[in-house]
FIFI-802921 format. One record per residue (C-alpha): residue number from 1; residue in three letters; x, y, z. Coordinates in nm, 3 decimals. Layout:
N
   num   residu        px        py        pz
   NUM      ALA         X         Y         Z
...
***
This chain:
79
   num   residu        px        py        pz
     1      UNK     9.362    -8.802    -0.588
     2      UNK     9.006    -8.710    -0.649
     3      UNK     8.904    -8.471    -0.901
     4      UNK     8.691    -8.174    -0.789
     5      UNK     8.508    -7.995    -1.104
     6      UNK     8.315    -7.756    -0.882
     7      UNK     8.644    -7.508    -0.867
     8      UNK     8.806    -7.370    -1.088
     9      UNK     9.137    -7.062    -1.141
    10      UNK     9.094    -6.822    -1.382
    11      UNK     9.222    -6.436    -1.462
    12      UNK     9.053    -6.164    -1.246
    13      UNK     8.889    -5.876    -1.434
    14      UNK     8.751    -5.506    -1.369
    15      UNK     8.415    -5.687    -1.301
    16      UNK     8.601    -5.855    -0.955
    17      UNK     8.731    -5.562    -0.850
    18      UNK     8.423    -5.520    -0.551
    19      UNK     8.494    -5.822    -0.424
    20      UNK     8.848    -5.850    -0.450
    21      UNK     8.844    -5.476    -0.258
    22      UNK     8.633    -5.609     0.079
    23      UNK     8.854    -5.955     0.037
    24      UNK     9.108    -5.664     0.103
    25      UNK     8.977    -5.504     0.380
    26      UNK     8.843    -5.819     0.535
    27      UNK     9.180    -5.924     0.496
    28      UNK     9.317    -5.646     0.732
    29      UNK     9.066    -5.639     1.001
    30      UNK     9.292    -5.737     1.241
    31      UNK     9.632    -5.568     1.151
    32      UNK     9.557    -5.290     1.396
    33      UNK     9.682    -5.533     1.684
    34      UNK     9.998    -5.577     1.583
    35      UNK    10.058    -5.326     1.279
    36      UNK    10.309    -5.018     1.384
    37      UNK    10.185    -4.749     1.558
    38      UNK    10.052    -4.489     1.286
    39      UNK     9.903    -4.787     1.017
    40      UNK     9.556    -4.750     0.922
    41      UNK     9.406    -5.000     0.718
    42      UNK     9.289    -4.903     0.321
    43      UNK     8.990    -4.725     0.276
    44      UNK     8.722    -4.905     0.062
    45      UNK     8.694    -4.666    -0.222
    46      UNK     9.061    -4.644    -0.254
    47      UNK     9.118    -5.001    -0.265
    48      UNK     8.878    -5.036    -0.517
    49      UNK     8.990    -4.713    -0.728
    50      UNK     9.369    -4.938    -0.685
    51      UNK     9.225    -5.261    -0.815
    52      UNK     9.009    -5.087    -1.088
    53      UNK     9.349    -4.915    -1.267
    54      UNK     9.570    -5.265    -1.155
    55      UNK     9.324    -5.489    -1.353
    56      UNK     9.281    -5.319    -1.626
    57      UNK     9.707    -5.367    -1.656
    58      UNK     9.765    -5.593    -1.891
    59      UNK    10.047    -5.625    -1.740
    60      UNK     9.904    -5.724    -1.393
    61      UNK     9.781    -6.100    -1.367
    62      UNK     9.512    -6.133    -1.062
    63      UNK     9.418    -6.519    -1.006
    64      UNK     9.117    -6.651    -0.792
    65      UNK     8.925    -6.948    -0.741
    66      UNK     8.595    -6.962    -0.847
    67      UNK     8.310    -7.218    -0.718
    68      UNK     8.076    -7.296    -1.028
    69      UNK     7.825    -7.025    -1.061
    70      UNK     7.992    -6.819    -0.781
    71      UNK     8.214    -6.511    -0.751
    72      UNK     8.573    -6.548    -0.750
    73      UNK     8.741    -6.648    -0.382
    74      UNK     9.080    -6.553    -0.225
    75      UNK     9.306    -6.446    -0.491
    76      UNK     9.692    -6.368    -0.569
    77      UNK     9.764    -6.103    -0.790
    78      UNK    10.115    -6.068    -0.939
    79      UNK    10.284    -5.736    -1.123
***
């Protein structure tokens, strides 16, 4: 199995929380076509007001993948 340097995991901070918040709402784009009647999918600012107070838990761990020099990628956060 080949090594591959260029990724990496690490711990999610406040500083991800943009990112992580329209990985979010990317994320749910398409729930509307099968989601019960009456969903509605997060609102931007509320998402990211929910990941601001979750990472700065220390409780909370968030992990992502990170590509060397670039911003972290799909993530899974655990309480």
């Amino acid at each position: 199995m080949a090594r591959d340097d260029s990724l990496s995991l690490r711990r999610a901070t406040i500083g991800d929380s943009e990112p992580l918040a329209r990985g979010v709402i990317e994320g749910v784009e398409d729930y509307p076509s099968f989601a019960p009647p009456g969903w509605t999918p997060p609102r931007f600012e509320a998402e990211l007001n929910h990941l601001r107070a979750a990472l700065a838990d220390p409780d909370v761990c968030c992990l992502g993948f990170c590509e060397l020099h670039d911003p972290l990628l799909p993530h899974a956060s655990v309480a």
